[in-house]
N, C-alpha and C positions, 0 to 999 in steps of 0.2 A: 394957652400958656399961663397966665393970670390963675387959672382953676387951679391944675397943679400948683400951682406955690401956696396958693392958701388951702391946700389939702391937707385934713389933719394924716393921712399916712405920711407926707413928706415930712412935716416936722415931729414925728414919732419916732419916723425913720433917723432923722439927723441929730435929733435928740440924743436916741441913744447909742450914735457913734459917737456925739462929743464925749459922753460917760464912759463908753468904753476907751474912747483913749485915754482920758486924763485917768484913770482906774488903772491902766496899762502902765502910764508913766508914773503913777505913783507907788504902785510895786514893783517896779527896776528900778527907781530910783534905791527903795528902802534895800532892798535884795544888795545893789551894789553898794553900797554906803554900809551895809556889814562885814560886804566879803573886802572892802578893803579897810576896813577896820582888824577885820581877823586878821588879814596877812602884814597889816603895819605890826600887829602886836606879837603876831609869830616871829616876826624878824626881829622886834626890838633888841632882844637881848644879844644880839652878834653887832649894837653897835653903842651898846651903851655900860 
């Protein structure tokens, strides 16, 4: 068990799952933070 963990394919492996998530979260994040920018400013003008 010990082998495994200090295997470099394990932490190559997990490596680049932490990358791909936070890679992931940070384009949904930017994606959603424009689509709700577009649709505040499409509506704007039916309340101001």
């Amino acid at each position: 068990m010990l082998k495994i963990l200090k295997s470099s394919l394990l932490w190559q492996f997990s490596g680049g799952f932490v990358l791909g998530t936070v890679g992931i979260l940070a384009f949904q994040s930017a994606d959603a933070a424009r689509t709700l920018a577009s649709n505040v400013s499409a509506i704007a003008p039916f309340f101001g």
